[in-house]
DRENPA-3360 file (N, C-alpha, C; in nm, 2 decimals, always signed):
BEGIN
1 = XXXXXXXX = -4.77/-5.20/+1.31/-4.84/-5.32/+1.37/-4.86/-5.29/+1.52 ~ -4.99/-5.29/+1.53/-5.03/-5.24/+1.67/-4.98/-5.37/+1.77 ~ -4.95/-5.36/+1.91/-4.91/-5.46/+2.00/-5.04/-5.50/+2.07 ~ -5.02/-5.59/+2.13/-5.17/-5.64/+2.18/-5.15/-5.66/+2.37 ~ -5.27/-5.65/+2.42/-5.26/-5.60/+2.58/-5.30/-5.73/+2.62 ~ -5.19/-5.82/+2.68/-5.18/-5.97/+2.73/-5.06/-5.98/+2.78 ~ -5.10/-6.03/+2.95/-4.96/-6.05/+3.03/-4.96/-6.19/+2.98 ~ -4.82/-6.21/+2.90/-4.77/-6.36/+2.86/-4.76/-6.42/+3.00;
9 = XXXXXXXX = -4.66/-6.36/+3.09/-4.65/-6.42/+3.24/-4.79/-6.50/+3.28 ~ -4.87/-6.51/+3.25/-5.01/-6.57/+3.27/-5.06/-6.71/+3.20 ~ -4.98/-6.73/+3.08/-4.99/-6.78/+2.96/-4.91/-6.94/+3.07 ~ -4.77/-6.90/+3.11/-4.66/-7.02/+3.14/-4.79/-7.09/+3.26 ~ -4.78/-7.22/+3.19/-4.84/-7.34/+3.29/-5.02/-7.34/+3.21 ~ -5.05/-7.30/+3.08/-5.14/-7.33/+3.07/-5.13/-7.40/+3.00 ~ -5.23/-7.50/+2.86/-5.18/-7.57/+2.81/-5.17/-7.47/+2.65 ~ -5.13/-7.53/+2.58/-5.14/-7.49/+2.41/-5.28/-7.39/+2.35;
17 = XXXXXXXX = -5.34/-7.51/+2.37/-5.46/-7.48/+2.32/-5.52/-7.33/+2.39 ~ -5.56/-7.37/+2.55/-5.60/-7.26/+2.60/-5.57/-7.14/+2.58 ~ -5.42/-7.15/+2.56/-5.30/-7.02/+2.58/-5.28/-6.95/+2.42 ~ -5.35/-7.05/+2.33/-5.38/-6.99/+2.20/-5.47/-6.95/+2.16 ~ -5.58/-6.95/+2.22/-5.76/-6.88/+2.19/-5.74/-6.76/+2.31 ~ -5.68/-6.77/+2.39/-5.65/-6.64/+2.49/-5.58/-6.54/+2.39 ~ -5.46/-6.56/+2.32/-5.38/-6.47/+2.24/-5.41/-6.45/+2.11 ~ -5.54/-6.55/+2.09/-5.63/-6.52/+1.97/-5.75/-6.36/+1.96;
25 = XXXXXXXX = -5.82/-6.47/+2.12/-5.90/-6.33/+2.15/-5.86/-6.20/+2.15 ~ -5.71/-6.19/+2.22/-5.67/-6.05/+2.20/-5.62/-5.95/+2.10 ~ -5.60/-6.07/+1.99/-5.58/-6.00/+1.91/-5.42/-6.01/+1.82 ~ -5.40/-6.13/+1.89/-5.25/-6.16/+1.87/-5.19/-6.29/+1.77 ~ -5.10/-6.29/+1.71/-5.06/-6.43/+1.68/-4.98/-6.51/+1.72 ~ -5.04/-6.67/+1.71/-4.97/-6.74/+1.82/-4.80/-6.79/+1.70 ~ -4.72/-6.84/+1.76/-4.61/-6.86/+1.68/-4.53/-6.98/+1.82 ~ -4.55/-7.09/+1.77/-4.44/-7.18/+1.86/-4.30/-7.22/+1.78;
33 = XXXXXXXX = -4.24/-7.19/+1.86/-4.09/-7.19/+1.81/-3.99/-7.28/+1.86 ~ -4.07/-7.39/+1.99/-3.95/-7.51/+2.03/-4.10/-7.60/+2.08 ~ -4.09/-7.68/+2.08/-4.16/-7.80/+2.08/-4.14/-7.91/+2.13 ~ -4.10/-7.96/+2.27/-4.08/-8.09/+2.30/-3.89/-8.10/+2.30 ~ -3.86/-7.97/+2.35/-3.74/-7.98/+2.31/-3.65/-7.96/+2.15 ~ -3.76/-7.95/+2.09/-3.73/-7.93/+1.96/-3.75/-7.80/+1.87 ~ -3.64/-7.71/+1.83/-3.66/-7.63/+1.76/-3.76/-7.57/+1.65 ~ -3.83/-7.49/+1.61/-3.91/-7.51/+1.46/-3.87/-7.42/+1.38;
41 = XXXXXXXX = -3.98/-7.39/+1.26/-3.88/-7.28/+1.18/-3.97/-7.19/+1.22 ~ -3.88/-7.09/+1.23/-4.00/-6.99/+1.24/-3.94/-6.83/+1.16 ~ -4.04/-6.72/+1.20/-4.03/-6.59/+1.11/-3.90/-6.53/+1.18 ~ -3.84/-6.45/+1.13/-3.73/-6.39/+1.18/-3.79/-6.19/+1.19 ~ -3.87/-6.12/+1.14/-3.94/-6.02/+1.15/-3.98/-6.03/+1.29 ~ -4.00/-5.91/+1.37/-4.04/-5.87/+1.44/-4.21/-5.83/+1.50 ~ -4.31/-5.88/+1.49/-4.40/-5.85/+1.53/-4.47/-5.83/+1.68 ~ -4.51/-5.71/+1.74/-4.59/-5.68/+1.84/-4.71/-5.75/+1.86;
49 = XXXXXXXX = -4.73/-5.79/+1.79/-4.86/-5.88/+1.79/-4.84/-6.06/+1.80 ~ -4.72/-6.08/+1.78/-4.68/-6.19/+1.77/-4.61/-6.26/+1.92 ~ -4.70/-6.39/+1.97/-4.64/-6.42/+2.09/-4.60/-6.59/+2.06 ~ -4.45/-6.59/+2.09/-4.39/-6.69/+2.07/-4.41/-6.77/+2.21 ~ -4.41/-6.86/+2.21/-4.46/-7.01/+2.29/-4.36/-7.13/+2.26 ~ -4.28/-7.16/+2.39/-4.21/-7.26/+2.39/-4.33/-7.39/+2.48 ~ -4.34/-7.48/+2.41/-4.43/-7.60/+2.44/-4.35/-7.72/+2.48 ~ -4.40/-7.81/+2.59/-4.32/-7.90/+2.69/-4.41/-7.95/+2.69;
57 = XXXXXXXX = -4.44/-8.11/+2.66/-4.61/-8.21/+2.66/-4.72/-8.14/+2.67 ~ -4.74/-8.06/+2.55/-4.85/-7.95/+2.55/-4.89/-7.81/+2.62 ~ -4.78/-7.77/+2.72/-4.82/-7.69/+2.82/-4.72/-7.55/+2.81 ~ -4.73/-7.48/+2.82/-4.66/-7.32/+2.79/-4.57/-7.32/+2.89 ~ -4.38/-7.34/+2.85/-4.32/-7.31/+2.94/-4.25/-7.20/+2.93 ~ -4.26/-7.09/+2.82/-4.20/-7.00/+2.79/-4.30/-6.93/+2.70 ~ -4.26/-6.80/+2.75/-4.35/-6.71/+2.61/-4.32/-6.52/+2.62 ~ -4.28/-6.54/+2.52/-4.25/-6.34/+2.53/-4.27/-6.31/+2.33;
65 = XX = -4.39/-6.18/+2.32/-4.38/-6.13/+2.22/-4.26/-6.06/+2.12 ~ -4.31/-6.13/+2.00/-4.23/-6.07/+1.93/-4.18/-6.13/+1.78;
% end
């Protein structure tokens, strides 16, 4: 699984939406894994292509592939 060329550092402070057609275009999958303070379920597998997104009233406060 090839990894995809996107500084996540760019991503924090944008909102959801934006920050998920950005990591679309490149070629990536989006995967939110806390929400509002709230955990979700998510994959346990490792993907390079995969960029996890912690979301705070819609806005990207955390994010690193994988």
């Amino acid at each position: 699984m090839p990894s995809i060329q996107l500084d996540t550092k760019k991503l924090i402070g944008m909102d959801e939406v934006r920050a998920s057609r950005l990591i679309g275009v490149a070629g990536g999958i989006v995967n939110v894994t806390i929400r509002d303070g709230f955990p979700l379920v998510v994959n346990t597998d490792f993907r390079m292509n995969r960029i996890n997104l912690e979301i705070k009233n819609g806005i990207v406060v955390k994010c690193y592939a994988g």
